[in-house]
C-alpha positions in Angstrom: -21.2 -10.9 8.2 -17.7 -12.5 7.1 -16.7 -15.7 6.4 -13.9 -17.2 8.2 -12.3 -21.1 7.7 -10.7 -22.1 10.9 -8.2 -25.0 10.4 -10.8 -28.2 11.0 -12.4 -26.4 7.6 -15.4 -25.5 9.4 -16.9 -22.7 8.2 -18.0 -19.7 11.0 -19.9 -16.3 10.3 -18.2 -13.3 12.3 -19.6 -9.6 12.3 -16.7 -7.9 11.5 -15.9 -4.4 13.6 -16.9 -1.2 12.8 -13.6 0.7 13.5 -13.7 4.2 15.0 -13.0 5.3 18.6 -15.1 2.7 20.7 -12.9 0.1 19.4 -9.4 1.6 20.0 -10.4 3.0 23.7 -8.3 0.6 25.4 -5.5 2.6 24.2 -6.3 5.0 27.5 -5.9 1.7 29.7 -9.0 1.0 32.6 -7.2 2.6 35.5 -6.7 -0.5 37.3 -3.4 0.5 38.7 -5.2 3.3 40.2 -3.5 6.7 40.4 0.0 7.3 39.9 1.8 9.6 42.1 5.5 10.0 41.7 6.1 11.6 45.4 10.1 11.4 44.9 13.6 10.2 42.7 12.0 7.0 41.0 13.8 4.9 38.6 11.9 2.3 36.8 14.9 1.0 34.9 15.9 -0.6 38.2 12.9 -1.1 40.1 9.9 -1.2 38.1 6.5 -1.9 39.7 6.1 -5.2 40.6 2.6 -5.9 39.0 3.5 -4.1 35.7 1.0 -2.6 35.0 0.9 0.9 33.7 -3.0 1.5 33.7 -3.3 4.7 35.8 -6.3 6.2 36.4 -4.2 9.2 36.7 -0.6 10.5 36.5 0.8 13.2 38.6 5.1 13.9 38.4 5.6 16.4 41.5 7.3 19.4 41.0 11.3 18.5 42.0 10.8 14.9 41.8 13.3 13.0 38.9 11.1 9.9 37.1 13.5 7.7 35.2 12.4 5.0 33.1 13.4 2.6 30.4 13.1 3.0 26.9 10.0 2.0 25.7 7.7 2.6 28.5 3.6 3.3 27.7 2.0 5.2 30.6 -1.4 5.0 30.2 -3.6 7.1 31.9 -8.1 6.6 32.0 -7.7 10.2 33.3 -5.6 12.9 33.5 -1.9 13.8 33.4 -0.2 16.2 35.4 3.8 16.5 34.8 5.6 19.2 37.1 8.9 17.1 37.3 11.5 15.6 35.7 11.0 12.3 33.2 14.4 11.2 32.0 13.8 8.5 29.3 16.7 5.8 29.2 18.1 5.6 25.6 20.1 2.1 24.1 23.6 0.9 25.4 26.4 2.9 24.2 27.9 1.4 20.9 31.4 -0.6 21.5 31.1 -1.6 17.5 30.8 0.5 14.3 27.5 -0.2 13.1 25.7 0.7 16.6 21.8 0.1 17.1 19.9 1.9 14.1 16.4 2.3 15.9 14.0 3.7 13.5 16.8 5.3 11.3 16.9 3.6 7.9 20.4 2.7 8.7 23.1 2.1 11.3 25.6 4.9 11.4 29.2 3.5 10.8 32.9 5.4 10.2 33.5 8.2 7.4 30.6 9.4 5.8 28.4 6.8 6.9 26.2 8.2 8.7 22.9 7.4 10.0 19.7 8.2 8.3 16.8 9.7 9.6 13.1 7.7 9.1 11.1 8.6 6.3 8.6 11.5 7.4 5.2 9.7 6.2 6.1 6.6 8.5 6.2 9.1 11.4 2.3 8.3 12.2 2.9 5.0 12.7 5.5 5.4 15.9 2.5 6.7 17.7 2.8 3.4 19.2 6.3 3.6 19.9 9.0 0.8 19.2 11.5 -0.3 21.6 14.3 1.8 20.3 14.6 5.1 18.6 17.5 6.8 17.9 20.7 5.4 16.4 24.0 4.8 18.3 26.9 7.0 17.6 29.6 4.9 15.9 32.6 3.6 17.8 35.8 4.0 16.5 38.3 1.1 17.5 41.3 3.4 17.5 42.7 4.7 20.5 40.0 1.8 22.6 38.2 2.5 25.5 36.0 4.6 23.3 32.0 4.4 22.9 29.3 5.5 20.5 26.7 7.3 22.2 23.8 6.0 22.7 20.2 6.5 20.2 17.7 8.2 22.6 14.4 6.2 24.1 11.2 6.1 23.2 8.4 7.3 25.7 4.8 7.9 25.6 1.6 8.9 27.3 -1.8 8.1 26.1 -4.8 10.0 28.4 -8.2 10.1 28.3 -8.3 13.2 30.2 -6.1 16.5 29.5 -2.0 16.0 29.4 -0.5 19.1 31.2 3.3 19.5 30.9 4.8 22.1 33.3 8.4 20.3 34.1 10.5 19.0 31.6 10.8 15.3 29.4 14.4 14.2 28.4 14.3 11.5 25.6 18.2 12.5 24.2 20.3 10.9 22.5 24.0 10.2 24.5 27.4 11.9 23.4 29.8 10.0 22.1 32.9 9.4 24.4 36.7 9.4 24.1 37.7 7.9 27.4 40.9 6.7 26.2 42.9 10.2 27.1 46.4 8.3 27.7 46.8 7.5 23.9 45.6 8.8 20.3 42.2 8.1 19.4 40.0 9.0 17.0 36.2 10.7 17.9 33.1 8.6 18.7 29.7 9.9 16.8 27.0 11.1 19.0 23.4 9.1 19.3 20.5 10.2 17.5 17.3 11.8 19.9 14.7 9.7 21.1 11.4 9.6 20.5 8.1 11.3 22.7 4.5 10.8 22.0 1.8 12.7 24.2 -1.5 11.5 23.0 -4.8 12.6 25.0 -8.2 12.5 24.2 -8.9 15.9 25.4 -5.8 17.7 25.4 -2.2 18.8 25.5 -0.8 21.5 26.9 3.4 22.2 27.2 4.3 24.7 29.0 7.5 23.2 30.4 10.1 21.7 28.0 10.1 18.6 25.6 14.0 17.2 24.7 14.6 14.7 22.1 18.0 16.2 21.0 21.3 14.5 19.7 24.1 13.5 21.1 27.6 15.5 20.6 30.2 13.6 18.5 33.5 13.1 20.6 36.9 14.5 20.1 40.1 13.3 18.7 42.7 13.0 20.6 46.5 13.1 20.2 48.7 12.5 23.3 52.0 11.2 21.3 53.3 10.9 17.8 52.8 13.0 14.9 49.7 12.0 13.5 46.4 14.3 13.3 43.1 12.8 15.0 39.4 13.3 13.5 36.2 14.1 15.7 33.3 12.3 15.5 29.8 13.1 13.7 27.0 14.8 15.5 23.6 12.7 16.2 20.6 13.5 14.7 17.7 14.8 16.5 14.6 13.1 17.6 11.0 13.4 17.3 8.3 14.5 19.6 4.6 13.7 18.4 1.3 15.6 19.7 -1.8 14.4 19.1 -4.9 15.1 20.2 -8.2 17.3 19.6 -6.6 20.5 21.3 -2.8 21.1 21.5 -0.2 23.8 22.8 3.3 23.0 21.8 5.3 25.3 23.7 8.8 24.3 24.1 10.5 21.6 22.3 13.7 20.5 21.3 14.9 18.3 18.6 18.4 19.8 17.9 20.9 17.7 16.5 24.3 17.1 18.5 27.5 19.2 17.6 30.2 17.3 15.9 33.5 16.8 18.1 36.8 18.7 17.3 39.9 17.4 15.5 43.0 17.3 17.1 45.7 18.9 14.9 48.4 19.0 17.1 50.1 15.9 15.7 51.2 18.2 12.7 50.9 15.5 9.8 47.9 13.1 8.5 47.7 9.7 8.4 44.5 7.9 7.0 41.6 7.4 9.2 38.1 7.6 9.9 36.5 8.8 13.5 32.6 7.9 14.3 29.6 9.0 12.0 26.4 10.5 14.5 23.1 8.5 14.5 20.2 9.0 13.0 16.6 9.5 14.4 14.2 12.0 12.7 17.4 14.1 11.5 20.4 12.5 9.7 23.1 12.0 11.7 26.8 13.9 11.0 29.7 12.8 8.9 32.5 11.4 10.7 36.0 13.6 10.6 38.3 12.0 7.9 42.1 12.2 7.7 43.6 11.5 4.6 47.1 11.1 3.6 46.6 11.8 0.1 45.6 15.1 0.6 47.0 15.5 3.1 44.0 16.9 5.1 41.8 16.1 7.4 38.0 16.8 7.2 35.7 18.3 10.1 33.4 16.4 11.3 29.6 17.3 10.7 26.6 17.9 13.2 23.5 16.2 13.4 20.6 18.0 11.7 17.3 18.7 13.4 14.7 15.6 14.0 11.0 16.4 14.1 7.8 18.1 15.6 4.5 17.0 14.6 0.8 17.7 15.6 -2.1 15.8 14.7 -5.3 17.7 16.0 -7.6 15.2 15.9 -11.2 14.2 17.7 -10.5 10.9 18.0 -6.6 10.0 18.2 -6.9 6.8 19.6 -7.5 5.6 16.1 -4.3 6.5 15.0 -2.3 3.9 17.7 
């Protein structure tokens, strides 16, 4: 028994819990949604179900069938899960501002060598219950205009009593950066950091189809007039896609980081100025390309580097949520 004073000062006795799985099984929901059947091209980031709840007592994504949903979502499932589609996972807004949404990276990504850094890899556990965002926007470059930082990659999980079975494919990727402004010079955008994917089952998970939480590309500099060299813009870091549960097959997963964009050299001289740096995620983000009159050169810009895998085999993973 444990002593608690409530704010009247009166004293109450409590048994305090024990811990361990019978505590944390509400992390597999009580199926009173029923069973989950997406029959055809669904997209919850526009029409979500109307009672909002996401307590299946199953999951099935038919084969040729497109499921978007927002960043963020938590399917829960009091039995199985059966993917043979698509799930596209909605990342953040594109970045129209230098330091863009920094999700779970430790910072926001900004111009020149500001880049975006990945999370720490001991906090990884602890985005088994995922946040809203998680990869970092590209940063935006105000040269040029009409340009946009891609956007950090969603978050998206699954937790299921019964056995997870992947046979389609999960997209959680972060956005390329984009250079839309083609009429005028303009200096690279970076590209968004991956998102984040958690498939947690009490039983088991088994991939056989494919798992994305990749970075975005960096954008391009462009020159259309003058004489003045344009930088490209840093790769995003890749993402991170979490297994856990007491049986798991990995298969194929993807956590690459995005390309960084091309300089344009055409211009044929260098004036000072910085493109986009890439977001972070569970890689670092890329360098931004940097012209510099004093050199006079201008630098590449760099990609992304790789986010992370992890599995936890574990009896009992609800206690890690």
């Amino acid at each position: 028994m444990a002593k608690v004073d409530n704010t009247n000062y009166n004293t109450q006795w409590v048994t305090p819990s024990s811990g361990g799985s019978s505590d944390a099984i509400n992390i597999y929901g009580d199926g009173s949604a029923g069973a989950l059947t997406i029959s055809s091209n669904t997209n919850w980031t526009t029409s979500p179900p109307a009672s909002f709840n996401y307590q299946f007592s199953s999951i099935t994504v038919n084969a040729g069938v497109t499921f978007t949903v927002p960043t963020g979502t938590k399917l829960r499932s009091s039995g199985s899960v059966t993917i043979n589609g698509t799930i596209n996972v909605a990342g953040a807004e594109p970045s129209t501002f230098a330091p863009g949404e920094k999700g779970v990276a430790r910072n926001a990504s900004g111009t020149i060598d500001v880049y975006s850094r990945a999370i720490a890899e001991a906090s990884i556990p602890s985005l088994i219950n995922i946040p809203l965002y998680g990869g970092s926007n590209g940063a935006y470059v105000i040269t040029g205009g009409d340009n946009y930082g891609g956007s950090g990659g969603g978050t998206f999980a699954i937790y299921a009593k019964g056995a997870i079975t992947i046979a389609g494919t999960i997209n959680a990727n972060g956005g390329n950066g984009i250079t839309n402004n083609t009429g005028s010079n303009a200096n690279g955008c970076g590209g968004g950091g991956g998102g984040i994917i958690v498939l947690l089952s009490k039983t088991s998970v088994t991939n056989s189809g494919a798992l994305n939480a990749k970075g975005g590309n960096g954008s391009n500099g462009i020159v259309t007039s003058g004489v003045n060299d344009r930088p490209g813009g840093g790769g995003g870091g890749g993402g991170i896609v979490i297994f856990a549960a007491p049986t798991i097959t990995q298969g194929t997963v993807s956590v690459s980081g995005g390309a960084g964009g091309a300089n344009d050299n055409s211009g044929g001289s260098v004036n000072s100025s910085a493109a986009g740096a890439g977001g972070g995620c569970g890689g670092n983000g890329g360098s931004a390309g940097i012209a510099e009159t004093g050199a006079p050169s201008i630098t590449a810009p760099v990609p992304g580097s790789a986010g992370k895998i992890k599995l936890i085999q574990i009896s009992n993973p609800e206690n890690l949520y």
